[in-house]
N, C-alpha and C positions, 0 to 999 in steps of 0.2 A: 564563586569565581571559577572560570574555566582555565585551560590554555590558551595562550594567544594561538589562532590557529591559520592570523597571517589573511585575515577574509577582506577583502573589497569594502568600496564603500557601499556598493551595490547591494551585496551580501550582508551587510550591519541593516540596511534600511528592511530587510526584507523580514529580518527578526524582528525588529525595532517594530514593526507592522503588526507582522503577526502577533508581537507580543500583546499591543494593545488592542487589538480584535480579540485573542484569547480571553486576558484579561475583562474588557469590559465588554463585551457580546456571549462568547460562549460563558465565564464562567457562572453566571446569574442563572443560566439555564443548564446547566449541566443535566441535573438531576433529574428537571422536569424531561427531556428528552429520553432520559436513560427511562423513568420511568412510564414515561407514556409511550416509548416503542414507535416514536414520530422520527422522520427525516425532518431535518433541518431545514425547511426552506429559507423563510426569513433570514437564517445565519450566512444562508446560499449568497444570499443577496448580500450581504455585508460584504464578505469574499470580492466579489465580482467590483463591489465599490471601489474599494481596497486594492484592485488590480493585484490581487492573487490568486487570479483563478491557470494565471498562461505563465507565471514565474518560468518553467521549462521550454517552453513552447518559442521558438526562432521567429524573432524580429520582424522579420519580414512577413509571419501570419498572425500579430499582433500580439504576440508574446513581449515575455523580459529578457527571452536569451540567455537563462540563468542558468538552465541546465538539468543535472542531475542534482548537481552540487548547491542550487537553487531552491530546489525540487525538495529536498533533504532537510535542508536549512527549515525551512518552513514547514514543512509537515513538525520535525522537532520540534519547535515552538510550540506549534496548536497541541501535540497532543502531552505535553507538560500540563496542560489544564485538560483536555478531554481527548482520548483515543479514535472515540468513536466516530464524534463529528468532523474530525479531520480527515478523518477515512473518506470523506466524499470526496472529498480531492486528489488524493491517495489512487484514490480508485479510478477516477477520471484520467488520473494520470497514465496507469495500467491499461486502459483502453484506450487510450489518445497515442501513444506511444509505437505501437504499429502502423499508425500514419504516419508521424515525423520519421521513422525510422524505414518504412518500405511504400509510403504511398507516392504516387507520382505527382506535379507541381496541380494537375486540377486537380485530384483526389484532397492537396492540404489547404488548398486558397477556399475550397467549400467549404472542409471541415473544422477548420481549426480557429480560425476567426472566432468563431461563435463559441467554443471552448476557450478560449482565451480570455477572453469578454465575460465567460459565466454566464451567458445566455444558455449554452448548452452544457449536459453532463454524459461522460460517458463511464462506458462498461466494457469487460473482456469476456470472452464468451467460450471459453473454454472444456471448463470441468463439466462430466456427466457424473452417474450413476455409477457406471461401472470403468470410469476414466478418469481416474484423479490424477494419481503419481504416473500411469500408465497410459499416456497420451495417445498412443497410436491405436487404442481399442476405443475410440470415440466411434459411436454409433451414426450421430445425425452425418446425415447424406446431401448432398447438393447434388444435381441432376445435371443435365448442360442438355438445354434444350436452345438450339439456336443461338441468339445473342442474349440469354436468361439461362439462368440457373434457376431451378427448383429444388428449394430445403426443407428438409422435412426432419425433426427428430425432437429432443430437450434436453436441456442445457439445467444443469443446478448448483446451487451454491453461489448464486453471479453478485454480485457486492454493486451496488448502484440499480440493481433488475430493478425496472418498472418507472426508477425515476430518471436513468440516466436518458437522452434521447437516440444518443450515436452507442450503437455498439459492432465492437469487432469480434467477429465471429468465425468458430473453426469447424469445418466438415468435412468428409471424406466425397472427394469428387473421381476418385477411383481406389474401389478395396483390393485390387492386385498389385497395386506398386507397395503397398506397405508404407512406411515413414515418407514417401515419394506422394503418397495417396491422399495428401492433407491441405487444401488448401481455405485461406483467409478472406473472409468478404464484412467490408463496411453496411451493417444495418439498421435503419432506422425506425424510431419507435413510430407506430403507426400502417408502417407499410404492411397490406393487406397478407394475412395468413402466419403473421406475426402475433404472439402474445404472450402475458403472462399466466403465471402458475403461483402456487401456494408462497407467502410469504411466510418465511422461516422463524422460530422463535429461538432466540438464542441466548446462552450464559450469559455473550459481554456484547459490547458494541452497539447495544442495542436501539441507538437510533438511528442506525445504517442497514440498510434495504438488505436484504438477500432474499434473493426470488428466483423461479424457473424462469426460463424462456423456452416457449416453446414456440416451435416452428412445424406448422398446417398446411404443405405447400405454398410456402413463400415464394414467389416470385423477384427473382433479384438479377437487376440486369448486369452484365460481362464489366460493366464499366466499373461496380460497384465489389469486384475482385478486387483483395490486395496482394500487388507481385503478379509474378507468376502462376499459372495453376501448378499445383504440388509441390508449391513452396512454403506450405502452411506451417510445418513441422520449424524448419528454418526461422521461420516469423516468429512463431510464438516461444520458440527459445530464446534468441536473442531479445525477444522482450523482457523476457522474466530477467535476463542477466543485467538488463537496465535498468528492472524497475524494482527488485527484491532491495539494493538497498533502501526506497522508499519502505518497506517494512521492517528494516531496520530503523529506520528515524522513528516508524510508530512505535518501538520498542523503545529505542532508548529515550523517546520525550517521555511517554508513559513511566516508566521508570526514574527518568529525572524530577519527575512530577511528585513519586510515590516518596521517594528522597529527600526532598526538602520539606513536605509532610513530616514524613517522618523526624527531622532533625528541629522541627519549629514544636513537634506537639515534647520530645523530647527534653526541649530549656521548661516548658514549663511545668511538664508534670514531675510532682514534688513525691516523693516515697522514701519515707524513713526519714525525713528531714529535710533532704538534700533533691535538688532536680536531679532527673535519671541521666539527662544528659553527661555528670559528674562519674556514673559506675564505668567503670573499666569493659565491662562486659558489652553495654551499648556503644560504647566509644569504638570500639573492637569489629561490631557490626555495624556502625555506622565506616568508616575504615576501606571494608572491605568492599562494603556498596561503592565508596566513592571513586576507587579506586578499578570498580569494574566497569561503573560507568563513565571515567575518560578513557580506558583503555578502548571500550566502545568506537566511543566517539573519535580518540585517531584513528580506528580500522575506518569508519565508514566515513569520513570525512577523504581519507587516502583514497578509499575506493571512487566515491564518488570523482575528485578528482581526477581519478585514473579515467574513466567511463569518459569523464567530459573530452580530456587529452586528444581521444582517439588515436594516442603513441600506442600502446595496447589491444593488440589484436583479438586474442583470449583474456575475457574477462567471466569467465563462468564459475573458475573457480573463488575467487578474488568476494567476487557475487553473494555466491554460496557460503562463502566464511563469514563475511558479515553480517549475514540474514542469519546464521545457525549461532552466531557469536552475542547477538544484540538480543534476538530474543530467548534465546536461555536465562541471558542475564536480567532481561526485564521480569521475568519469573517469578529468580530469586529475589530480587532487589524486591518487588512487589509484596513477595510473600514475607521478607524480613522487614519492610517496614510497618506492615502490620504486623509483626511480632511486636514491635518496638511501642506501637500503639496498643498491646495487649489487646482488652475484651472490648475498649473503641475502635481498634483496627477493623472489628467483623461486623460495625454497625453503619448503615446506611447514614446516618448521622456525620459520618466523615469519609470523605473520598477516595481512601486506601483500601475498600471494598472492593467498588468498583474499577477501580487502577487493576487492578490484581485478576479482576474479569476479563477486563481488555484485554492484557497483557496475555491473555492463555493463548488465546488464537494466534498471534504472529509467530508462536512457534507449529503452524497448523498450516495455515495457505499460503499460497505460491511456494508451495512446496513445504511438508514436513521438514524436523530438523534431522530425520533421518534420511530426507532425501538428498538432504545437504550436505551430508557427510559422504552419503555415495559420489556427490559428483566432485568435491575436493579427493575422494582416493581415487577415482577415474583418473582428475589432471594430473595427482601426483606419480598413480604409476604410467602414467602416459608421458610427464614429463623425466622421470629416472629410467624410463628404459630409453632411452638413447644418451646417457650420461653410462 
């Protein structure tokens, strides 16, 4: 049992969903995905049945209008049973989100429909090599040749690379303006001088895509800009400030997952007589898990809330607290419930291995948890020096 947290009917059916998707579609296959390093299609398709694929995504381009706080809800759910395969959504959402947020009314009637529906999957196209944390040292270039632009450089790390088909993408279209020098263009899989690059082998998550994109002199016409030119910088912040707590929801389902794991194998395993559940010691870490994960869950249910509002002008740091707040805690909560499970905690034989794989990363992209800390004491001495 949670707190009542006052949610819609809208918002109950959207769990109520997911719940039974999770349950009877992903959990059967968990394992097989984790270990055969497959993307989900088939599950893709459930999703899209389901009409979960546009929970976020405004009414009017075939979404549910639900939001962030939608967005959140659901992702929660899936990743109570698996991290990874929810990540595709997750991630779609992370790239679909500089359209609802800066594309103009033809830019979303093309794009978004099809996202919403699940026909389509997308990606964000950010991070390089030598521009993670460090946004404005992004390499790849876009040209302006007439009414096209030409992209040339690669992209790594991109979560959905290769399977999503819409991606939104960041280049430098003048390196003298600086932060001014960045602008955002909608690309799609396919279009000529496009392609990918190595797919990644990684600890956790591992049947969600992470791949290059690279870009061969891409040809991408002016119309296929999002915003403004040298409004990239702008774009891809206020994305992240939208969509970081979706990496809070992967944290704390992940972790509410590992939790009740934890607290079932717990009543039964019997030592020295008695269920472990009974010792003071597990009581104690069970306690404290639970106790991190609703505190969790009102930050990022508030935030979310807040984002949807739009009362709230600055939401970066708010953002930022929730993403460095959920997945620290999914961590611990991770790593103590395989304590609680001892020597079957570290066995693929039970799913608190992999929880605890998951679980590394969302203290890792869309920003480290020490980027997150930068940017709550950026607002905070930003907001006390005029007090």
């Amino acid at each position: 049992m949670v707190m009542n947290y006052m949610l819609s009917e809208d918002e109950k059916a959207i769990i109520d969903i997911a719940h039974s998707v999770a349950i009877q579609k992903i959990k059967p296959l968990r394992k097989y995905y984790d270990e055969k390093e497959e993307f989900p299609y088939e599950i893709m398709k459930e999703f899209a049945k389901c009409d979960l694929c546009g929970t976020y995504i405004p009414k009017q381009y075939g979404g549910l209008g639900s939001g962030i706080m939608g967005l959140v809800l659901l992702i929660e759910e899936l990743c109570k049973v698996d991290g990874s395969i929810a990540l595709s959504i997750a991630a779609t959402a992370l790239g679909t989100l500089p359209i609802i947020l800066f594309g103009n009314d033809k830019q979303k009637t093309k794009y978004l429909p099809d996202i919403a529906s699940g026909k389509k999957l997308a990606a964000f196209g950010l991070t390089e090599a030598e521009a993670g944390s460090d946004v404005c040292n992004i390499k790849t270039v876009a040209t302006k040749t007439g009414d096209f632009y030409i992209i040339d450089g690669i992209k790594c790390f991109i979560t959905n690379g290769g399977d999503a088909q819409i991606y939104t993408v960041f280049a430098k279209t003048n390196f003298t303006k600086g932060a001014r020098g960045i602008s955002c263009f909608i690309i799609e899989k396919g279009q000529q001088g496009f392609h990918f690059g190595k797919k990644e082998k990684k600890m956790g998550i591992k049947s969600s895509s992470t791949r290059e994109l690279i870009f061969n002199k891409c040809k991408v016409h002016k119309d296929q800009r999002l915003g403004k030119e040298g409004y990239g910088l702008l774009i891809a912040q206020t994305t992240l400030n939208n969509s970081r707590p979706g990496v809070a929801a992967q944290a704390l389902g992940i972790a509410t997952g590992a939790f009740e794991e934890a607290i079932k194998y717990a009543r039964i395993r019997k030592q020295f007589g008695n269920s472990i559940i009974s010792f003071q010691a597990i009581q104690h870490m069970l306690a404290d898990m639970a106790t991190e994960i609703e505190a969790a869950r009102s930050l990022l249910y508030t935030c979310a809330r807040t984002i949807d509002s739009k009362i709230q002008k600055r939401i970066s740091k708010e953002s930022a607290m929730v993403k460095l707040f959920c997945s620290e805690m999914a961590v611990r909560v991770t790593l103590n419930s395989m304590q609680i499970l001892g020597g079957n905690g570290y066995l693929r034989d039970y799913p608190i291995e992999k929880m605890f794989r998951d679980a590394r990363i969302t203290t890792l992209y869309e920003g480290t948890s020490q980027i997150q800390k930068n940017e709550i004491a950026a607002n905070l001495i930003r907001e006390f020096s005029t007090k």
